[in-house]
N, CA and C atoms as a LAMMPS dump frame, in Angstrom:
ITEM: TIMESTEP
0
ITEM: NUMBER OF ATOMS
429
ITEM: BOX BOUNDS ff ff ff
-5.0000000000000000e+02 5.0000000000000000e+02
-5.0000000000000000e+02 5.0000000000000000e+02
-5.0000000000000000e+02 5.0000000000000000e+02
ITEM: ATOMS id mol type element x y z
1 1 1 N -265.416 -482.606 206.091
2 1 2 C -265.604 -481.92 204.832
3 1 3 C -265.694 -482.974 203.738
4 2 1 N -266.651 -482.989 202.977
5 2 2 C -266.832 -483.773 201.672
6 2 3 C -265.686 -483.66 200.709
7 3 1 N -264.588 -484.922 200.559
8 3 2 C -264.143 -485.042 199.205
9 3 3 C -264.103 -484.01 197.912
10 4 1 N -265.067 -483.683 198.082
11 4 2 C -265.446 -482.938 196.692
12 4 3 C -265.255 -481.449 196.761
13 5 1 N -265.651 -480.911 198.138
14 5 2 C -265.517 -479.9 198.277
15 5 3 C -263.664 -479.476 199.036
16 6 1 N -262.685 -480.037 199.392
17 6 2 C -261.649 -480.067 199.599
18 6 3 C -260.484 -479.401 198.539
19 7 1 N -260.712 -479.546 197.706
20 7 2 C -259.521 -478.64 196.521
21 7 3 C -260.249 -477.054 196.46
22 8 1 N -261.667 -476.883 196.652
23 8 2 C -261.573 -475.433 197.077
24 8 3 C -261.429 -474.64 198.054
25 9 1 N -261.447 -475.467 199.327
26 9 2 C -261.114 -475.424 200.784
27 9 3 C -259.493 -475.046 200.571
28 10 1 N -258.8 -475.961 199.859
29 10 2 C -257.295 -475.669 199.952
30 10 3 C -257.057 -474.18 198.768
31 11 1 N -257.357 -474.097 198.159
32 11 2 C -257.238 -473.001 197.162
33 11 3 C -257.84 -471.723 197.855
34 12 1 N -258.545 -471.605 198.552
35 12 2 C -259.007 -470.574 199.23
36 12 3 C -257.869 -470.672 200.293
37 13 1 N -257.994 -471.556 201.144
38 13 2 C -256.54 -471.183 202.148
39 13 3 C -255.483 -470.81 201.434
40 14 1 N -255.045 -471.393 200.373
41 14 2 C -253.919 -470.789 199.427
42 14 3 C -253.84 -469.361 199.612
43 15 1 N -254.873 -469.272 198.555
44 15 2 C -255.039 -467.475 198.021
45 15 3 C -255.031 -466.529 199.376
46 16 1 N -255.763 -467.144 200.574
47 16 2 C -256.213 -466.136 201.674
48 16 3 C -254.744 -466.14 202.674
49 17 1 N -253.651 -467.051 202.662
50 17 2 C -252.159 -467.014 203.189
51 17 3 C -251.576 -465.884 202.376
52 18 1 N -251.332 -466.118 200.832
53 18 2 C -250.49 -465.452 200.376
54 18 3 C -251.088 -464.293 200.366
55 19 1 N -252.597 -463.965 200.031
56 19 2 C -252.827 -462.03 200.159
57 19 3 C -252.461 -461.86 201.518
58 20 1 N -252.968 -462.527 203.098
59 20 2 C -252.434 -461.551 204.144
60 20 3 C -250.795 -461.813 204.582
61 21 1 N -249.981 -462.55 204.047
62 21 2 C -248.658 -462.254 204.098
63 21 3 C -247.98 -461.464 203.077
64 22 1 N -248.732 -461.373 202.283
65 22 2 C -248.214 -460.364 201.555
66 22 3 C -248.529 -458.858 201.624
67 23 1 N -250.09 -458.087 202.254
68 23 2 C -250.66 -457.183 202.304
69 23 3 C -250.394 -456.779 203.627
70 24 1 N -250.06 -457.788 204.942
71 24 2 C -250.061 -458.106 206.01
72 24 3 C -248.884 -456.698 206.772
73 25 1 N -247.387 -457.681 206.446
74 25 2 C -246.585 -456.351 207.042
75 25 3 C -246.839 -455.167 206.085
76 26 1 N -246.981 -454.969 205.356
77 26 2 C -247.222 -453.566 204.335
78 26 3 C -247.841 -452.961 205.645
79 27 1 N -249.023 -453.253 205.41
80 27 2 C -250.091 -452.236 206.55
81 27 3 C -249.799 -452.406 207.912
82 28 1 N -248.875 -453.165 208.515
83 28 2 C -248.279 -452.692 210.166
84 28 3 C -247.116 -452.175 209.642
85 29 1 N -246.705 -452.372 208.648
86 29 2 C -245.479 -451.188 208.709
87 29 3 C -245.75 -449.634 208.629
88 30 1 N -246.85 -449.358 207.848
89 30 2 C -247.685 -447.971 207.669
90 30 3 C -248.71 -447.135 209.323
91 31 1 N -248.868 -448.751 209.466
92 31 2 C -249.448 -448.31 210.793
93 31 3 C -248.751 -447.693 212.287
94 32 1 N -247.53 -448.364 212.106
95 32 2 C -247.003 -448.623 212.919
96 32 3 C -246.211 -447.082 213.304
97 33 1 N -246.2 -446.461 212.52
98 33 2 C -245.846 -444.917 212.493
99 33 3 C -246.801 -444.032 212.405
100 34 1 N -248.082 -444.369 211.863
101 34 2 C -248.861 -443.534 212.021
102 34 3 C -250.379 -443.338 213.442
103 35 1 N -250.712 -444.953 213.489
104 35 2 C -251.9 -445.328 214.344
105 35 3 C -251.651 -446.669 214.765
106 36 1 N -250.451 -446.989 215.699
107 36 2 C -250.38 -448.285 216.493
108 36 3 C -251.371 -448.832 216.912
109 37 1 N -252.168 -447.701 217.808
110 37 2 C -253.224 -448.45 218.211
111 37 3 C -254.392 -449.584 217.319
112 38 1 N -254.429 -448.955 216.806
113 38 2 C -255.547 -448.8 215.256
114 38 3 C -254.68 -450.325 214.552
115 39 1 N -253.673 -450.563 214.481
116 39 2 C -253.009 -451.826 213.917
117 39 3 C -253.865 -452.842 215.268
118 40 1 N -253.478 -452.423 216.303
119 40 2 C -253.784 -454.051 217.578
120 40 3 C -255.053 -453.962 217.461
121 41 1 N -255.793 -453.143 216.925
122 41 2 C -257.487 -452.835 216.913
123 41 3 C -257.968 -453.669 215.743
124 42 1 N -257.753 -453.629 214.574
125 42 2 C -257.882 -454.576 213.502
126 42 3 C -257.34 -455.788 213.807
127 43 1 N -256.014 -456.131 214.571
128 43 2 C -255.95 -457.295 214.456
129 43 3 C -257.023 -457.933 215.902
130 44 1 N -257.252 -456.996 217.131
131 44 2 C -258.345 -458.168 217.866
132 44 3 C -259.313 -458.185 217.131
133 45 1 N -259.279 -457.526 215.648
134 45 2 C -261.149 -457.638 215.731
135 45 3 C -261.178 -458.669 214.714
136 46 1 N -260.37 -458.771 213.389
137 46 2 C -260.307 -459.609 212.97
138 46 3 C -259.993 -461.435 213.222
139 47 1 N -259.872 -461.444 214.75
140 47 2 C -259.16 -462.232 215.158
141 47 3 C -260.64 -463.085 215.98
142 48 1 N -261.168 -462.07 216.628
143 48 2 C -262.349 -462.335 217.264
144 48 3 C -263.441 -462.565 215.697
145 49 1 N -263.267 -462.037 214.982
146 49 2 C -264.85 -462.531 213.717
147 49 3 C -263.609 -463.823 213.238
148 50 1 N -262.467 -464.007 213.031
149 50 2 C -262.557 -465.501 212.494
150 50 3 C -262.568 -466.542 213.87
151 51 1 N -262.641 -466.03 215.116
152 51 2 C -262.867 -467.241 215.928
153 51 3 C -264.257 -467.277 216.169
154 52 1 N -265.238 -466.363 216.153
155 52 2 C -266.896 -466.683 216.033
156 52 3 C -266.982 -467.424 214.639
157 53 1 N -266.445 -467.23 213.686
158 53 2 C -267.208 -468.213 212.282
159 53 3 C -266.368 -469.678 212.902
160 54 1 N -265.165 -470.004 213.159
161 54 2 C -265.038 -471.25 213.207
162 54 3 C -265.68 -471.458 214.82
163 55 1 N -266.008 -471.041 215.534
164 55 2 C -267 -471.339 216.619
165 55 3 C -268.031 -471.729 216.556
166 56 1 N -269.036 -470.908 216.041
167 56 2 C -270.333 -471.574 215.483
168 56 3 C -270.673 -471.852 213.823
169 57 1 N -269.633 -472.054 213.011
170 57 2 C -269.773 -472.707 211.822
171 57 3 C -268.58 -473.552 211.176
172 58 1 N -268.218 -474.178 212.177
173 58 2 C -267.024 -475.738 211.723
174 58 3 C -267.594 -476.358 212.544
175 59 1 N -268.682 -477.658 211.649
176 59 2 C -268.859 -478.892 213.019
177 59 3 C -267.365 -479.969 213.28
178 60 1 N -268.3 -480.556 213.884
179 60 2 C -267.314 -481.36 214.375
180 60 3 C -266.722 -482.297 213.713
181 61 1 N -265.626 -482.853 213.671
182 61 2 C -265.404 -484.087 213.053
183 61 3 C -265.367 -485.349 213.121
184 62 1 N -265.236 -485.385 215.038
185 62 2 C -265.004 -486.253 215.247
186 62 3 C -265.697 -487.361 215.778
187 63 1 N -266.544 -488.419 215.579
188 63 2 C -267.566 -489.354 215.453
189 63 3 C -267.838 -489.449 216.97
190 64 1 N -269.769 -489.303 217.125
191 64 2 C -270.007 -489.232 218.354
192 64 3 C -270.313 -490.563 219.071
193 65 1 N -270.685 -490.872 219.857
194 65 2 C -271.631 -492.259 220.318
195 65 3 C -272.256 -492.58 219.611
196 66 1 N -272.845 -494.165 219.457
197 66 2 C -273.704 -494.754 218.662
198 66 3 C -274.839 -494.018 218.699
199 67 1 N -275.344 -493.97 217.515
200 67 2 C -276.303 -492.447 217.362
201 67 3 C -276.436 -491.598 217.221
202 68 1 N -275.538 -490.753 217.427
203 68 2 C -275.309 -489.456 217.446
204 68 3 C -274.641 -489.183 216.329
205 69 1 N -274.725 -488.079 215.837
206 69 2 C -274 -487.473 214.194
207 69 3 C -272.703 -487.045 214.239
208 70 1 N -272.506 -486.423 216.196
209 70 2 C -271.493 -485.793 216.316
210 70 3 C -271.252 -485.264 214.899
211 71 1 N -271.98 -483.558 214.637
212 71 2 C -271.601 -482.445 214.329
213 71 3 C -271.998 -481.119 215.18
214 72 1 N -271.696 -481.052 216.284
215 72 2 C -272.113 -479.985 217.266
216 72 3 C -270.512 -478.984 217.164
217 73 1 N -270.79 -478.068 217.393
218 73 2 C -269.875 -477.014 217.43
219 73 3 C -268.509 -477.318 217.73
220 74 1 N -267.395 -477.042 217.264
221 74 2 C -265.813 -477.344 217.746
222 74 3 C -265.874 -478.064 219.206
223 75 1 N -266.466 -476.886 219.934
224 75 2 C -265.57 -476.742 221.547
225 75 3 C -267.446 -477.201 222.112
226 76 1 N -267.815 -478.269 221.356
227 76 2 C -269.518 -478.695 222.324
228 76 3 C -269.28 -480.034 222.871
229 77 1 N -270.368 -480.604 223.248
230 77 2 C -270.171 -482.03 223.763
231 77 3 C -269.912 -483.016 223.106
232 78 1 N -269.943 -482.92 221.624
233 78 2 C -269.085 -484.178 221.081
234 78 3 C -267.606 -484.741 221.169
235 79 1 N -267.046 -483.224 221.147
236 79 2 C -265.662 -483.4 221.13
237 79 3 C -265.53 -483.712 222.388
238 80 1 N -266.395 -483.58 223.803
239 80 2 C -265.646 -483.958 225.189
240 80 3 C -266.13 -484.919 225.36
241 81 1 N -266.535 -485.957 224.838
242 81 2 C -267.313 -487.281 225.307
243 81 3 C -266.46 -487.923 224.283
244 82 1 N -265.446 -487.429 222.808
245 82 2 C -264.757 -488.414 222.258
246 82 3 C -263.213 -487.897 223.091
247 83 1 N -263.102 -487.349 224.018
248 83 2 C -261.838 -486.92 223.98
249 83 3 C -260.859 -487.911 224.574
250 84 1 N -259.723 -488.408 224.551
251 84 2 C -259.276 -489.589 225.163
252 84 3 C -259.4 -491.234 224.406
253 85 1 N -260.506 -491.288 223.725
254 85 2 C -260.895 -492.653 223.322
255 85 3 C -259.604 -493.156 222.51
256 86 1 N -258.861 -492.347 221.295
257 86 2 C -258.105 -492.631 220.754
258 86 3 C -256.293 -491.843 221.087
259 87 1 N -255.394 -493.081 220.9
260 87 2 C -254.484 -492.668 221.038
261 87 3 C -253.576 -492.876 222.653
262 88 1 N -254.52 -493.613 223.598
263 88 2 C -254.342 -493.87 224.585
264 88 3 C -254.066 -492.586 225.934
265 89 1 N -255.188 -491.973 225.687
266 89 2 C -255.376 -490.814 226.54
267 89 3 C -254.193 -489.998 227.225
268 90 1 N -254.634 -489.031 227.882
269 90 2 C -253.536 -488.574 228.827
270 90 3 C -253.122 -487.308 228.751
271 91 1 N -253.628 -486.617 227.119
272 91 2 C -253.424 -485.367 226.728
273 91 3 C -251.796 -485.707 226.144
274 92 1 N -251.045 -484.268 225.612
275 92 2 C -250.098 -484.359 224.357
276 92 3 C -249.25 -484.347 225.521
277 93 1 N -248.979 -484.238 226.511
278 93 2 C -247.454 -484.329 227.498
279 93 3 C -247.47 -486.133 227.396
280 94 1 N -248.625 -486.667 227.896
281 94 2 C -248.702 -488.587 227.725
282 94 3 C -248.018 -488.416 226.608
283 95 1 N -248.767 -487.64 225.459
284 95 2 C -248.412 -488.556 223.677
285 95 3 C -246.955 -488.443 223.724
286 96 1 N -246.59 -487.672 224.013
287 96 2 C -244.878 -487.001 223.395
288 96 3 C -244.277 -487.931 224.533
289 97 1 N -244.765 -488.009 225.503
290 97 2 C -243.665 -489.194 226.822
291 97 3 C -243.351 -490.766 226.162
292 98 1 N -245.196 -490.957 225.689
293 98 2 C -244.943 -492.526 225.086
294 98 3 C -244.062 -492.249 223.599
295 99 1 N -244.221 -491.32 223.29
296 99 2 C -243.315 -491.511 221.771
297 99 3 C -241.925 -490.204 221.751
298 100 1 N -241.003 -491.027 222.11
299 100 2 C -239.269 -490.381 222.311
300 100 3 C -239.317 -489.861 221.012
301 101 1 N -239.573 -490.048 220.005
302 101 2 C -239.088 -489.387 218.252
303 101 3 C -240.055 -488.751 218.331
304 102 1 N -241.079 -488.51 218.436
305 102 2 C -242.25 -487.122 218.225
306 102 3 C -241.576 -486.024 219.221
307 103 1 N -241.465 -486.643 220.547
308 103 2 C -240.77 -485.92 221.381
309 103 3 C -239.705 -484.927 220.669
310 104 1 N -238.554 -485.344 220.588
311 104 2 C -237.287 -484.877 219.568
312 104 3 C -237.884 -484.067 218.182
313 105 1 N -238.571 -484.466 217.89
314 105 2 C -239.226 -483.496 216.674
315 105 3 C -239.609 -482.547 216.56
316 106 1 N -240.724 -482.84 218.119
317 106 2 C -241.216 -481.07 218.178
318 106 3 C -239.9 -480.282 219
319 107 1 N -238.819 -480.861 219.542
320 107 2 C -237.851 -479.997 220.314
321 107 3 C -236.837 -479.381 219.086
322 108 1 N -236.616 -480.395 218.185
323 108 2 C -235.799 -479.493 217.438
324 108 3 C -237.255 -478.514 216.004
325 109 1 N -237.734 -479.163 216.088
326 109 2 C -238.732 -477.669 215.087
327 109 3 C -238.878 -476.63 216.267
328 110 1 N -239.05 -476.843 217.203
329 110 2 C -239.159 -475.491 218.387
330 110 3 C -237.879 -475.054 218.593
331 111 1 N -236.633 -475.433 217.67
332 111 2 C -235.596 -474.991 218.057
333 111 3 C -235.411 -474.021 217.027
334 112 1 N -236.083 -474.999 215.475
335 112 2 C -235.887 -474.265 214.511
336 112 3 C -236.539 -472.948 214.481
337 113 1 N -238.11 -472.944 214.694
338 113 2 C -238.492 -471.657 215.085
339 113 3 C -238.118 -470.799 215.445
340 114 1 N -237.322 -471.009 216.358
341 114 2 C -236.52 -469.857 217.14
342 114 3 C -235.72 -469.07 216.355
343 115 1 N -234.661 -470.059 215.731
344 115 2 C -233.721 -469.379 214.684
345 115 3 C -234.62 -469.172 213.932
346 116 1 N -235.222 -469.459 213.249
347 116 2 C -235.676 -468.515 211.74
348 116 3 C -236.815 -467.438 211.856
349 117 1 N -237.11 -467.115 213.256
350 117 2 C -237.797 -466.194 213.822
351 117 3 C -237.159 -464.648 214.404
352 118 1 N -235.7 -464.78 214.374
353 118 2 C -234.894 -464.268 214.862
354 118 3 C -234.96 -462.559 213.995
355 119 1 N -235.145 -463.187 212.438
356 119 2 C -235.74 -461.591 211.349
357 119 3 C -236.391 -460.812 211.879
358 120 1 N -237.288 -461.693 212.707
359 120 2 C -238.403 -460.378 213.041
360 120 3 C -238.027 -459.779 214.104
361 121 1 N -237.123 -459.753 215.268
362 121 2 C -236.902 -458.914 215.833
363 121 3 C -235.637 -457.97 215.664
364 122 1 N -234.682 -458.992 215.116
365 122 2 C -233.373 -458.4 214.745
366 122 3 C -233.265 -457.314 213.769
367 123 1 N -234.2 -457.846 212.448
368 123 2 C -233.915 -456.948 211.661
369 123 3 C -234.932 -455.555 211.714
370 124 1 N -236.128 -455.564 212.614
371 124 2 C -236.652 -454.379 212.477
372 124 3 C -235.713 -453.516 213.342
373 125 1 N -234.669 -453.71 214.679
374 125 2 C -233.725 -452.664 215.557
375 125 3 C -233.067 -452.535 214.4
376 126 1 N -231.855 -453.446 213.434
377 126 2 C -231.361 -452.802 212.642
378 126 3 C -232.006 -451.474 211.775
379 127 1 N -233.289 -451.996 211.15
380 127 2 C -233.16 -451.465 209.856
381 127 3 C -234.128 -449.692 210.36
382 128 1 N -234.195 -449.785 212.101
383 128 2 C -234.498 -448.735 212.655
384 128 3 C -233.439 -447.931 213.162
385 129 1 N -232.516 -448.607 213.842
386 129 2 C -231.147 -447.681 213.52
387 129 3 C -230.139 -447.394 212.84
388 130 1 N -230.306 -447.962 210.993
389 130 2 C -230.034 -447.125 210.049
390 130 3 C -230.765 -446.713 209.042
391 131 1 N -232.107 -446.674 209.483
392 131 2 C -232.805 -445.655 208.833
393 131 3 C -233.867 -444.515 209.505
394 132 1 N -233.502 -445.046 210.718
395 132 2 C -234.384 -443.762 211.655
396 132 3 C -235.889 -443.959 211.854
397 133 1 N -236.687 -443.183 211.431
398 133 2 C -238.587 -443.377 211.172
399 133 3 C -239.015 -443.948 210.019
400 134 1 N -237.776 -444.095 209.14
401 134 2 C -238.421 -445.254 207.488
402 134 3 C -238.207 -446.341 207.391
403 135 1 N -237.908 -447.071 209.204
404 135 2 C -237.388 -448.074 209.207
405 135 3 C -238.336 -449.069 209.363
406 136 1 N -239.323 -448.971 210.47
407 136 2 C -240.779 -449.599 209.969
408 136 3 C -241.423 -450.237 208.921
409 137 1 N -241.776 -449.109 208.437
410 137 2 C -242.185 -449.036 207.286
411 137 3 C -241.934 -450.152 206.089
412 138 1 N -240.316 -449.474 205.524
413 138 2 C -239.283 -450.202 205.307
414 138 3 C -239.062 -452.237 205.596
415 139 1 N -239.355 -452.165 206.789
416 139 2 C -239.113 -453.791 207.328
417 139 3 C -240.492 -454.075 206.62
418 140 1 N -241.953 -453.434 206.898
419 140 2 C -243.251 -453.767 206.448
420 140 3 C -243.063 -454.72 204.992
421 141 1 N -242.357 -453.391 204.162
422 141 2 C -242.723 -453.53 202.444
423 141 3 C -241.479 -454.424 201.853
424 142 1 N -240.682 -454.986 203.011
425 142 2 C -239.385 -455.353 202.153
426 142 3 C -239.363 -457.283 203.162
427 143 1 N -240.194 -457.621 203.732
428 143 2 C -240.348 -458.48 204.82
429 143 3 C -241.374 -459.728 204.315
């Protein structure tokens, strides 16, 4: 991505995080009592149109063979002919073996995850068995 165009790249990710975490549980909490299905239905579909736009419209980044522009599609042959060159190959089980502190890093953020993930299941049983069918909902608009 060009320099130039990067502060609206981030301002759009901005704006487009905070409307669907904010609009996000609202509407599975509404859904979720009225048309479950209809919630997992919007989310494969929305899920499938943003993996076709970054499928066939994010090139590549990462520099091809002498000659080549390497900008072919995410998942095309640029990226598998650079894959390995940097970083001393082996895939991320190698990276994290040769480096003990990356290792430890991602074990305790995967620890942290856990705990601060714990809201979302804990508190929707609570706030469903003391409030019955407005408890959904409820977790949606207050979450």
């Amino acid at each position: 991505m060009p320099p130039a165009n990067r502060r609206r790249a981030y301002s759009l990710l901005y704006w487009g995080n905070n409307i669907g975490f904010s609009l996000g549980p609202i509407a599975a909490g509404f859904l979720f009592n009225r048309a479950a299905s209809l919630m997992f239905l919007v989310n494969a579909l929305g899920l499938a149109a943003v993996s076709s736009i970054m499928g066939f419209k994010v090139g590549e980044s990462l520099p091809g063979r002498p000659g080549e522009p390497g900008q072919g599609p995410v998942l095309g042959p640029a990226r598998a002919e650079t894959r390995g060159r940097e970083g001393g190959g082996g895939g991320m089980l190698a990276a994290l073996a040769r480096r003990p502190l990356l290792l430890g890093f991602a074990l305790v953020l995967a620890l942290m995850n856990l705990v601060y993930s714990q809201h979302q299941f804990s508190l929707p049983l609570f706030l469903e068995a003391r409030l019955g069918e407005r408890g959904p909902s409820t977790f949606g608009a207050r979450s």
